[in-house]
KOLGU-557100 format. One record per residue: residue number from 1; residue in one letter; y, x, z of N, C-alpha, C in turn. Coordinates in steps of 0.02 Angstrom, whole numbers, plus 50000, padded with zeros to 5 digits. Layout:
- NUM  a  Y  X  Z  Y  X  Z  Y  X  Z
...
//
This chain:
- 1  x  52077  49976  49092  52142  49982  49063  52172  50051  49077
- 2  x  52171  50069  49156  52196  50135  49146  52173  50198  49140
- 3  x  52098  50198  49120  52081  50264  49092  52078  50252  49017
- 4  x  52083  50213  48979  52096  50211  48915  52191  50231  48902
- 5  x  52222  50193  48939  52293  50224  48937  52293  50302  48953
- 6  x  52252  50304  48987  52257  50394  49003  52231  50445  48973
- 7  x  52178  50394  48931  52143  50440  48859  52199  50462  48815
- 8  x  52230  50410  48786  52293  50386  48731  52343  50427  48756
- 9  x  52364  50422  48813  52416  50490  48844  52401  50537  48824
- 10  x  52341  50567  48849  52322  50629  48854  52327  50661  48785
- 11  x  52306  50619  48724  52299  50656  48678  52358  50643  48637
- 12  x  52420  50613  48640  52487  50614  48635  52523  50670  48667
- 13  x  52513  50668  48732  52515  50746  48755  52507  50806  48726
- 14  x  52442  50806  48684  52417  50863  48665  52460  50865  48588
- 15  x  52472  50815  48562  52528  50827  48494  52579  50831  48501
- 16  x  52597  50813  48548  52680  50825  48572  52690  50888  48587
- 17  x  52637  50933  48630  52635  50999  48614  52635  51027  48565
- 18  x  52587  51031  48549  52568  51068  48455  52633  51058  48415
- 19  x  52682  51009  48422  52717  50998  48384  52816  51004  48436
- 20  x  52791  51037  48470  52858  51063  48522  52891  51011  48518
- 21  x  52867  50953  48524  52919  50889  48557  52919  50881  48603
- 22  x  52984  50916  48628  52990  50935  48727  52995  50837  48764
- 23  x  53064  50823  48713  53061  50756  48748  53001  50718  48739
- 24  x  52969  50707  48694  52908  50662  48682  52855  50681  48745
- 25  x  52825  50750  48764  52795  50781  48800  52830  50736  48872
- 26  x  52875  50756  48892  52911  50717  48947  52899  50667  48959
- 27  x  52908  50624  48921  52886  50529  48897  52811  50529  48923
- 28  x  52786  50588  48908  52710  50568  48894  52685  50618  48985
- 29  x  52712  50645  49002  52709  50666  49080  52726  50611  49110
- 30  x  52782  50592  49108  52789  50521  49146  52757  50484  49139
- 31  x  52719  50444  49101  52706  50388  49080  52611  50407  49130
- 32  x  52614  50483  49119  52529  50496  49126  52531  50485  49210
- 33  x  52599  50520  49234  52607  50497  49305  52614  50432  49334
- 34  x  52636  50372  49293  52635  50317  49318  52549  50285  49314
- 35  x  52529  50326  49284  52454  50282  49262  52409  50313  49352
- 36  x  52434  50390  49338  52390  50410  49427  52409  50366  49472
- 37  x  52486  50360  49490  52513  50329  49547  52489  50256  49536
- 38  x  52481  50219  49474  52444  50152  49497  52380  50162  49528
- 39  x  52318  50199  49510  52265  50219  49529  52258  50247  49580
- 40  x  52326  50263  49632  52321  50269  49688  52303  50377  49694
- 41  x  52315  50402  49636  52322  50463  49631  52374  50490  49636
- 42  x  52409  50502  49692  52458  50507  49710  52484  50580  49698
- 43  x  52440  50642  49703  52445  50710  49695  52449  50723  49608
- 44  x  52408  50677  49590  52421  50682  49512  52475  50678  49471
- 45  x  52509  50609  49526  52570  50591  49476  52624  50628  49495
- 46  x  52619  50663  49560  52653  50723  49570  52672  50758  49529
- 47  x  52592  50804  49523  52610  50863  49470  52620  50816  49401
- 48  x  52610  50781  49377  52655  50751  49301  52690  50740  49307
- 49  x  52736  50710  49364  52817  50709  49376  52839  50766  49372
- 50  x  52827  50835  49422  52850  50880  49412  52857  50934  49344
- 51  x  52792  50909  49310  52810  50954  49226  52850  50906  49198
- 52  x  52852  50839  49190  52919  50797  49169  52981  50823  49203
- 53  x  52966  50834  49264  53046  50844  49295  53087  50928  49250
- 54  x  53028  50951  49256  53039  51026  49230  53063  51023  49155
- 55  x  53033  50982  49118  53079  50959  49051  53141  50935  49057
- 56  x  53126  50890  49081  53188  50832  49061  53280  50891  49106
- 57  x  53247  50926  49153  53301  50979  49169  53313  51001  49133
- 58  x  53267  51043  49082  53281  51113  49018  53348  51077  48987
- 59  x  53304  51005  48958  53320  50976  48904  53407  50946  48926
- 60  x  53441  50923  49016  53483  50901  49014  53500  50841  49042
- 61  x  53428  50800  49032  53416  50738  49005  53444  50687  49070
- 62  x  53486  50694  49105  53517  50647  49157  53481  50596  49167
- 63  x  53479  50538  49132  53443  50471  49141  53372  50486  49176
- 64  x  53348  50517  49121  53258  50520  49151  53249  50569  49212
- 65  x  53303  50613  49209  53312  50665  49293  53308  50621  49348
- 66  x  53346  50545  49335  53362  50503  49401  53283  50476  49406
- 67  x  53265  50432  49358  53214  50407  49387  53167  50461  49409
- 68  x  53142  50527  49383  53104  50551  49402  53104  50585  49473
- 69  x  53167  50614  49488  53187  50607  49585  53158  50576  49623
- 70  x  53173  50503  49588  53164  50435  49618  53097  50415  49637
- 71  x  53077  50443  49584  52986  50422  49599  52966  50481  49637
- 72  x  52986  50558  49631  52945  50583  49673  52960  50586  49737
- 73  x  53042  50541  49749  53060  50542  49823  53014  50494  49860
- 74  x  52992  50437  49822  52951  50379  49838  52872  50414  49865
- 75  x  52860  50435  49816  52768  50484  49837  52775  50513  49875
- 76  x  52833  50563  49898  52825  50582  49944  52832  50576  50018
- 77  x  52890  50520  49999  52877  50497  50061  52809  50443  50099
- 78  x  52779  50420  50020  52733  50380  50074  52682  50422  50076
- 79  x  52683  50485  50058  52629  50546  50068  52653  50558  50146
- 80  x  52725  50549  50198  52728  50579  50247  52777  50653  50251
- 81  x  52792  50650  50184  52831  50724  50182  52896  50693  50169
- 82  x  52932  50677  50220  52984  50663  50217  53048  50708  50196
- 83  x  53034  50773  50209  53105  50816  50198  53074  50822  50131
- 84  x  53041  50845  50101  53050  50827  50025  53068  50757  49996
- 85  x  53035  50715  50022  53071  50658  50006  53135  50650  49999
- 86  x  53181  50659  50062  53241  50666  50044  53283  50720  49995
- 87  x  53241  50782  49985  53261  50825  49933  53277  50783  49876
- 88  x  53235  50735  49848  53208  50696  49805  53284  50643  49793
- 89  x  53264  50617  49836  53323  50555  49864  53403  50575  49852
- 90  x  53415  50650  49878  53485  50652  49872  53486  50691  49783
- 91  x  53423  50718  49772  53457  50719  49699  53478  50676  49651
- 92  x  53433  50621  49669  53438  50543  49625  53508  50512  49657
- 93  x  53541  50522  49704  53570  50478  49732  53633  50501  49740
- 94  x  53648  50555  49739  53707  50603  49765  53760  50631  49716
- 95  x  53711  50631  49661  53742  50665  49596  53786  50612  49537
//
């Protein structure tokens, strides 16, 4: 199930580019990051949170800013990196 979801991402990804759909691209970073973090790829869903995070900032996008904090305050902390974690935490939480 989840390397077929990650096929189908990936190449949604790749049209969402070609076709400068920043938010769609976003949707599709996140979504690729939840598929690592189930699989226990924790560095993966990192960096796809963080190019989602890096959109959804450009773009404004409040709602999807929170959850995405949220999740990388979570990875990181059960990665052990706690002061990022809380970086994480008080952006989702503070604002």
């Amino acid at each position: 199930m989840g390397l077929a979801r990650a096929l189908h991402l990936t190449q949604a990804l790749k049209l969402c580019r070609q076709t400068d759909n920043r938010l769609g691209e976003g949707f599709v970073l996140r979504s690729l990051g939840y598929v690592a973090h189930f699989q226990g790829e924790e560095e993966k869903a990192l960096d796809f949170w963080e190019q989602a995070l890096q959109i959804y900032q450009e773009l404004g996008d409040r709602p999807r800013l929170l959850s995405i904090w949220q999740h990388l305050g979570e990875v990181y902390a059960a990665l052990g990196d706690l002061g990022r974690a809380y970086e994480y935490y008080v952006a989702a939480y503070a604002r």
